[in-house]
C-alpha positions in Angstrom: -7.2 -4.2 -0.8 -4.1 -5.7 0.3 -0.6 -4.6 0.5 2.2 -6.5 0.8 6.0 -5.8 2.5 8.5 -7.9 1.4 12.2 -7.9 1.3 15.1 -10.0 2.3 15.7 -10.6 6.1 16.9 -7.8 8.5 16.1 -4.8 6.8 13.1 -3.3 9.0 11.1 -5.2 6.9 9.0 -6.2 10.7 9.6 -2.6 11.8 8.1 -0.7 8.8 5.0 -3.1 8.9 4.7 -2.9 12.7 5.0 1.7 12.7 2.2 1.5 9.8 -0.1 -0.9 12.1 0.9 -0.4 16.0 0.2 -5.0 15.6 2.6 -6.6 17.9 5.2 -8.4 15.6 8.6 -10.0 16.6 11.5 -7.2 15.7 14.5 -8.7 16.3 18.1 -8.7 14.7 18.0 -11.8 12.8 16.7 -13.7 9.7 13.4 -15.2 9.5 12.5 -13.7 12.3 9.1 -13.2 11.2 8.0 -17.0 10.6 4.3 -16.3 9.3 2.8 -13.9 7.4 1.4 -11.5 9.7 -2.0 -9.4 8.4 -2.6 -5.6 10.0 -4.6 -2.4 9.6 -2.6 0.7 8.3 -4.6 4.0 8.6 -3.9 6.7 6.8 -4.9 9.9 5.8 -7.5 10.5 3.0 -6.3 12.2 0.4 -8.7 15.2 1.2 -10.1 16.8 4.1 -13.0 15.0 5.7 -16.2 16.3 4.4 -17.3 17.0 8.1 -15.6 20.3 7.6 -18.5 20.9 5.2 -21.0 20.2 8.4 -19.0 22.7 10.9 -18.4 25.6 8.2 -22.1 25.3 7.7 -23.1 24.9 11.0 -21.6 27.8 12.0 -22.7 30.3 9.6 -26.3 29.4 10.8 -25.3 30.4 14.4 -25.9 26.6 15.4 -22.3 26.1 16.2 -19.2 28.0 17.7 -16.1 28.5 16.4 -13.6 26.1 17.2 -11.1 26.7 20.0 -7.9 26.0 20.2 -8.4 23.8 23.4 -10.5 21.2 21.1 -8.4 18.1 21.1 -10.5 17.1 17.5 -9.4 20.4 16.4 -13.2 21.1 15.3 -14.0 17.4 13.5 -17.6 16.4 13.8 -17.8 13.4 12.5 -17.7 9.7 14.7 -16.0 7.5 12.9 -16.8 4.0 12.8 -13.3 2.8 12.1 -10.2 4.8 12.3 -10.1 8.9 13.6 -10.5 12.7 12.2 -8.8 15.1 14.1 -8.4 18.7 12.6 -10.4 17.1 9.8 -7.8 14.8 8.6 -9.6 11.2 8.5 -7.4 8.1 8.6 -9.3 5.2 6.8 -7.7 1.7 6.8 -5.9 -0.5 4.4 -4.6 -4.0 5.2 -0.7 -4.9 5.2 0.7 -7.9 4.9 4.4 -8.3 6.6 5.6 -11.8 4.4 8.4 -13.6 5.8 12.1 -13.3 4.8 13.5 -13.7 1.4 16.8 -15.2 0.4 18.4 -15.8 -3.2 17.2 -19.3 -4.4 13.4 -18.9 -2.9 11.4 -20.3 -5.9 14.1 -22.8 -6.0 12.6 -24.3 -2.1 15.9 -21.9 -0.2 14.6 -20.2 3.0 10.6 -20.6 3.1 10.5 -20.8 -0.4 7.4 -20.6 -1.9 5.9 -20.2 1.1 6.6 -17.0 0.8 5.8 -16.5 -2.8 2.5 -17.7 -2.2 2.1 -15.4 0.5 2.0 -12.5 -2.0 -0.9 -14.1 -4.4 -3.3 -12.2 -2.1 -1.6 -8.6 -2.0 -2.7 -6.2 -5.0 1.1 -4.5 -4.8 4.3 -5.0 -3.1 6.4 -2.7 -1.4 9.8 -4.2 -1.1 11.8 -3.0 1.7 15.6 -2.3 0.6 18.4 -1.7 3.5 19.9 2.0 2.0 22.4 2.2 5.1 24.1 -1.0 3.3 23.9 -2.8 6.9 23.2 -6.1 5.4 24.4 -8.5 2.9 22.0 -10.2 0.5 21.7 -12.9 2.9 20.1 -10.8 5.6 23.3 -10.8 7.6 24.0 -7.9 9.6 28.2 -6.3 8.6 27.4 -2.6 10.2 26.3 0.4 8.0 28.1 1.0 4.7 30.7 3.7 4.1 31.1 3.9 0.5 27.9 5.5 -1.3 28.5 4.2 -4.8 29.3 0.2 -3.6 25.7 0.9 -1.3 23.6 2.3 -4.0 24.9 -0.7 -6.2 23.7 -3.4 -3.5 20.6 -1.5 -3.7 19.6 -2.5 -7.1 21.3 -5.7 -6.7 18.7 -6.1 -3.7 15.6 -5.2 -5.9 16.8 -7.4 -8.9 17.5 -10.3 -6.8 13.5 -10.0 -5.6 12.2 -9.4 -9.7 14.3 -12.5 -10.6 12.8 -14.8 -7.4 9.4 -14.0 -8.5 9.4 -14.0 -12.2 11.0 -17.4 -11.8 8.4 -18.6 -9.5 5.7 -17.5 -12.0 8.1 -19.2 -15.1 7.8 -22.1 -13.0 4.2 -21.7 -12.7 3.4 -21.3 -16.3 5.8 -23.7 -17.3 3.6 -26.8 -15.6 1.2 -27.1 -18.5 3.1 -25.1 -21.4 2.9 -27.9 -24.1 -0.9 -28.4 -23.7 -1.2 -24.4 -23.4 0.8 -24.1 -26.9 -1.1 -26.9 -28.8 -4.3 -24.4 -28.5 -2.5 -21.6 -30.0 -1.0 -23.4 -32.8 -4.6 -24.7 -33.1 -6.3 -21.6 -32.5 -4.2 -18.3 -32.7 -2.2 -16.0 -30.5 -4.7 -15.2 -28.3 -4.9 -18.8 -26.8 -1.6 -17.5 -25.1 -3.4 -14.8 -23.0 -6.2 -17.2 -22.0 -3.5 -20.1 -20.7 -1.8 -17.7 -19.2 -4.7 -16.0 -17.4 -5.9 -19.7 -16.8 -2.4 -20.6 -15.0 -2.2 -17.1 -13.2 -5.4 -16.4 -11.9 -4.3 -17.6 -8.5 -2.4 -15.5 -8.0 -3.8 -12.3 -9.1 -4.0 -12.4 -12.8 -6.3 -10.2 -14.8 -7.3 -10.7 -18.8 -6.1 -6.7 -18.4 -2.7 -7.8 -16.9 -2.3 -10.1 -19.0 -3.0 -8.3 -22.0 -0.7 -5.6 -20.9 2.2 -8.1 -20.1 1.9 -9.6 -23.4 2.4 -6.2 -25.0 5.3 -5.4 -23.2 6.8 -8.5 -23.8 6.3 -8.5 -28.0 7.4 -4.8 -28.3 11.0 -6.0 -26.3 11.1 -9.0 -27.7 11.1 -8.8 -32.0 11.7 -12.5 -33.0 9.5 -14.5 -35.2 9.5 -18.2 -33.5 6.2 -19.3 -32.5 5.3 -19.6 -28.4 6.2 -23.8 -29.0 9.0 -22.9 -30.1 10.4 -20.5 -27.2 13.2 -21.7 -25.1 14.0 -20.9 -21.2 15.3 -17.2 -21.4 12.0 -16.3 -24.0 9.9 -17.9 -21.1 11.9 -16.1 -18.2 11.3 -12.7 -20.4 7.6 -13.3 -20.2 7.6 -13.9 -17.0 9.6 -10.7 -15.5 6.6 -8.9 -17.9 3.6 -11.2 -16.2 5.6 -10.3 -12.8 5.3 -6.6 -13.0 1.2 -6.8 -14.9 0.9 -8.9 -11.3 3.4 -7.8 -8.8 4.0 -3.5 -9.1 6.8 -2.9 -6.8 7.4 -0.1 -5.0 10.9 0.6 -2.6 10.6 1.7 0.8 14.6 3.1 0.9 14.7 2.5 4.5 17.7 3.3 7.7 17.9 6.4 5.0 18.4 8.3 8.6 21.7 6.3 8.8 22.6 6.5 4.8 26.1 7.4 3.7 24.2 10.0 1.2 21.0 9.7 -1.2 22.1 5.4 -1.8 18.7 5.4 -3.2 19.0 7.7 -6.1 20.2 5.5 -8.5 17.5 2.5 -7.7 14.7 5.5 -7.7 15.6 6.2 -11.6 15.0 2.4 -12.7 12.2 2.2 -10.3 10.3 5.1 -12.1 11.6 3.8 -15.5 9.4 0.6 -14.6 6.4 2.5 -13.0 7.4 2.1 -9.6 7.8 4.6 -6.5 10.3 5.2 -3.9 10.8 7.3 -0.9 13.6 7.2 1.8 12.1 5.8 5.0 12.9 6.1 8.6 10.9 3.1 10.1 12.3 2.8 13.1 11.6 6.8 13.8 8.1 6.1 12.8 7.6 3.3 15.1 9.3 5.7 17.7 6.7 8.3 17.2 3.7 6.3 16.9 4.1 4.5 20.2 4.5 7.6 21.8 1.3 9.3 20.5 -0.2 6.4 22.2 1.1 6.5 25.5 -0.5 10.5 25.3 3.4 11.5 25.2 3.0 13.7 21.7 0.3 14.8 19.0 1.8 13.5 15.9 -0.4 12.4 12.4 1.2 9.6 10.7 2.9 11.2 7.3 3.1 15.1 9.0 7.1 16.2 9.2 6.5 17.4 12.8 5.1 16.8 16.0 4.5 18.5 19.2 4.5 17.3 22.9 1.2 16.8 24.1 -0.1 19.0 27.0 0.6 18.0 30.1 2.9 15.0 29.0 5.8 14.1 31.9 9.3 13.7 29.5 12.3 12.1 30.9 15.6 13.7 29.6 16.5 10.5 27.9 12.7 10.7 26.7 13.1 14.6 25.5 16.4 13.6 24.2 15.2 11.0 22.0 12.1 13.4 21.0 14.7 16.1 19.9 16.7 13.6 18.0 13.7 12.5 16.1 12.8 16.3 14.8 15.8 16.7 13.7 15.9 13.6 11.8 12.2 14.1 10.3 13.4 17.6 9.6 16.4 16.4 7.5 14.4 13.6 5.7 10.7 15.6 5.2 8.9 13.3 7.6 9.7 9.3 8.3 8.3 8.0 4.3 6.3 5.5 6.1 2.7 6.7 5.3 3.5 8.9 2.4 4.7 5.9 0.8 1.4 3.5 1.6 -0.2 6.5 0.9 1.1 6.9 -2.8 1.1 3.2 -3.2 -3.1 3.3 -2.4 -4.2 5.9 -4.1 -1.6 6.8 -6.8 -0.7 4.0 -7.8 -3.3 1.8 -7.2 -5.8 4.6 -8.2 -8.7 4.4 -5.1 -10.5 7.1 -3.7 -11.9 7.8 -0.2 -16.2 7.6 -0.2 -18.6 8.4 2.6 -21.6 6.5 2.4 -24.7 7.8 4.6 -28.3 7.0 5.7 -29.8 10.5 5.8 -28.6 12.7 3.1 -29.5 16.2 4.8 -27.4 15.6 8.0 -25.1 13.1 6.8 -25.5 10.6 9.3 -26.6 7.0 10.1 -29.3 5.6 11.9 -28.3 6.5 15.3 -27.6 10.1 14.1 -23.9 9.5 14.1 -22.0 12.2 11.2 -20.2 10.3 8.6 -19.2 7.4 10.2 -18.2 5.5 7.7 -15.0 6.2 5.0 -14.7 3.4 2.8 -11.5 3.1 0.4 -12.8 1.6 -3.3 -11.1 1.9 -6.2 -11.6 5.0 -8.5 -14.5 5.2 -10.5 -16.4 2.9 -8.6 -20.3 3.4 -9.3 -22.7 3.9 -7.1 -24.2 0.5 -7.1 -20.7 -0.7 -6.6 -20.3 1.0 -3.6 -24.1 -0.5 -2.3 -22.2 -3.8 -2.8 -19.2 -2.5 -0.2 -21.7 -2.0 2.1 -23.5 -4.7 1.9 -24.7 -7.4 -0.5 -28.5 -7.0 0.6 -28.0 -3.0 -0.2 -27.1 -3.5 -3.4 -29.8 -6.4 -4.4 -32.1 -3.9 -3.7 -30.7 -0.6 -5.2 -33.7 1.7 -6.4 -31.2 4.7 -6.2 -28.4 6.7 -5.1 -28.0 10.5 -4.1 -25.2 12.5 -4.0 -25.6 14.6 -0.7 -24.1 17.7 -1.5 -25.4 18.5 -4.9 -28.9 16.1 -3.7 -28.7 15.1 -7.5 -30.5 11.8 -8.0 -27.6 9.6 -9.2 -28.1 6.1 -11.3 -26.5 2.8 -10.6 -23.9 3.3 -12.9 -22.9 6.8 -11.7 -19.3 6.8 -11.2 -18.3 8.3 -7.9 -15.3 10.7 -7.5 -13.1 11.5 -3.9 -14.8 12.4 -1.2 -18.3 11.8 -2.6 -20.9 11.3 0.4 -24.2 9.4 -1.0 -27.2 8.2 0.0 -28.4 4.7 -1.8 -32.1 3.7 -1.5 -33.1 0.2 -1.5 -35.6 -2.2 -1.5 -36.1 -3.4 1.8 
C-alpha cells in the first residue's frame, strides 16, 4: 500500500512527507527541491486499541499481573512489536509514502520533470495533494508572502487542485490516445465492452482495474448523453474520459496545509467540491508536526502522532526559546484540533482506502510467536481480506500450505475464505 504526496513546488509538500516519516529529505524554500521521488514509512495509529489490552485486562483478573502504574512509560502495553510501537495500547503500524517531485502547469506536456513525475504516481494506490491555504505561493511554486484576502486565497486553492486533475487526466488522454484507432476498430467489431478492455489494456500500468474501469465508464456515460460512437469522439470527449479514468485511478485527497498561518477557513470552499468528488480534506500544520515529532525523539515531549496535545517529558531540560516554541505549538494545535497530518493518512488508509489492522500469531492461547514474543506483528490489508489471504502476507510458503486458520479470541476454527474484520488475531496452520 502506497501513498503518494504530490503538489506543486513550495508548499510543504517535503515537510508533510518528512513529519509523517522522521526520513531525512531536503526542505528548502525553492522549487524542485525534491529531485527524486523519495519512499518512507508513516506509522500511525490503528484504528482500535491494540488487542494486548485484552492480555493485561485478563492477566490481571487472574492475579498474574499488577495494575498498571502511572510510572510505566508503555502505559501498561504488553505486546513487542516487530515493527513500529504500542504505548498506552495505541499501536502505530506502517504505511509507505511516496514524496514525488514538484509539479508545474504544462507537466504531461515535458514542463518541469514532466512525466517523470506522472510516472512516479503509477505505483501509489491514492494521492494526497498538498495545496498552500496561506496563499504563500503562486501556481509556479514561487514564494509572494502569505495572502491577505480570504476569497482571492480560497479561489487559488481550487485553481491549485484543478490545475493537478487537468495535468494528469491529460497524461492519461495522452496515454490512451497512443493506440485509440486500433482500440476502436474492436468495438465497432465487437461491442462496447471492447472499450473497457483497451482501456484496462492501456492503463494497467499505472494502476488500472476492470473495477476502475468499469466505474469510470459509468461516470463518464451518465455525464456525457450523446449518441456518436467511441471512433467517432473528438479531443474534449476523450479529455472527459480521461478526468473519469483519473479519479477510478488517482482518488485525491487535500492536505490544506500553513492552515496555522491562513487568512480564515481558505479551505472551505475546495473541501465542498472535494467531498462532491469523493475526496477528503483537513487543514494541516506540517511544519508544527515536524516540530513535535523531532522533539519526541530527542526525549524532549510525549506526543502520539494525530493526539491534539502533548506533554513535556519527565525530566526533559527546555531552553526558554525551546519552552517558547513548545507553548506556541499548543496553542496552535489547540486552535486547529491537532496538526491534520496523521488524521489525514489515517482517513486516507482506512476510510478511504477501506483496510483494516490484523494480528497474526503462532500460538493462539497466548498470542505470541515462536520466541514467546505478544503480538508482534500488526499487518495493514485491505478490508475483508480472508484468512488465506492474510497467510499470503505473511508468507508465500504459509499460505501454500494452509490447512486452517483460528480466530484466537472466539478459538473458532475458521476456513480459507473466512473474511477477517479489525483487529482480528488468528492463528493459520500449515503444512510444513
Amino acid at each position: 500500500m502506497r501513498i503518494g504526496i504530490v503538489g506543486k513546488p513550495n508548499v510543504g509538500k517535503s515537510t508533510f512527507f518528512s513529519a509523517a516519516t522522521l526520513a531525512d529529505v531536503d526542505i528548502a524554500n525553492y522549487p524542485f527541491c525534491t529531485i527524486e521521488a523519495n519512499v518512507g514509512v508513516a506509522f500511525l495509529p490503528a484504528p482500535t486499541p491494540c488487542p494486548c489490552v485484552e492480555i493485561r485486562a485478563q492477566r490481571e483478573a487472574e492475579g498474574r499481573l499488577e495494575p498498571v502504574t502511572d510510572d510505566d512509560p508503555r502505559g501498561g502495553s504488553l505486546c513487542i512489536p516487530n515493527t513500529g510501537s504500542c504505548t498506552g495500547h495505541i499501536r502505530l503500524v506502517p504505511t509507505f509514502l511516496v514524496d514525488v517531485a514538484g509539479l508545474v502547469p504544462g507537466a504531461h506536456e515535458g514542463r518541469g520533470r514532466g512525466n517523470a513525475f506522472l510516472s512516479d504516481l503509477a505505483s501509489c494506490d491514492a494521492l494526497i495533494q498538498v495545496i498552500d491555504a496561506a496563499g504563500t505561493t503562486d501556481i509556479e511554486g514561487n514564494p509572494i508572502g502569505v495572502g491577505e484576502d480570504e476569497e482571492e486565497v480560497a479561489q487559488a486553492m481550487v485553481e491549485e487542485y484543478d490545475f493537478l486533475i487537468t495535468e494528469i487526466a491529460a497524461w492519461i488522454q495522452g496515454i490512451i490516445e497512443e493506440g485509440w484507432q486500433r482500440g476502436v476498430r474492436h468495438v465497432q467489431a465487437e461491442g462496447d465492452k471492447e472499450l473497457g478492455e483497451y482501456l484496462h489494456e492501456r492503463l494497467t500500468g499505472i494502476g488500472s482495474t476492470p473495477t476502475k474501469i468499469s466505474r469510470a465508464l459509468e461516470g463518464f456515460k451518465a455525464q456525457n448523453n450523446h449518441e456518436s460512437p467511441p471512433w467517432e469522439w473528438d479531443d474534449t470527449l476523450k479529455h472527459e474520459l480521461a478526468r473519469h479514468l483519473r479519479s477510478a485511478i488517482f482518488p485525491i485527497h487535500i492536505a490544506a496545509n500553513k492552515a496555522e498561518i491562513a487568512p480564515g477557513r481558505t479551505w472551505s470552499k475546495l473541501a465542498d467540491k472535494i467531498t462532491a468528488d469523493g475526496g477528503l480534506l483537513v487543514p494541516c500544520y506540517a511544519d508544527g508536526e515536524l516540530a513535535l515529532c523531532k522533539a519526541r525523539k530527542a526525549g524532549l515531549l510525549n506526543y502520539i502522532p494525530g493526539d491534539a496535545d502533548f506533554t513535556i517529558a519527565d525530566g526533559a531540560q527546555l531552553t526558554p526559546p525551546q519552552q517558547a516554541g513548545l507553548d506556541h505549538l499548543g496553542r496552535k494545535l489547540q486552535d486547529l484540533g491537532g496538526t491534520g497530518v496523521a488524521k489525514l493518512i489515517s482517513q486516507v488508509l482506512y476510510d478511504a482506502l477501506d483496510h483494516i489492522v490484523t494480528y497474526p500469531v503462532q500460538d493462539e492461547s497466548g498470542w505470541t510467536d515462536g520466541e514467546g514474543k505478544v503480538l508482534p506483528d500488526a499487518l495493514v490489508v485491505p478490508n475483508n481480506t480472508t484468512a488465506k489471504e492474510l497467510a499470503y502476507a505473511v508468507h508465500t510458503d504459509l499460505a501454500d500450505g494452509f490447512i486452517k486458520a483460528v480466530d484466537c479470541r472466539s478459538k473458532r476454527v475458521i476456513g480459507a475464505d473466512h473474511e477477517l474484520s479489525d483487529g482480528d488475531v488468528v492463528k493459520i496452520h500449515a503444512r510444513s
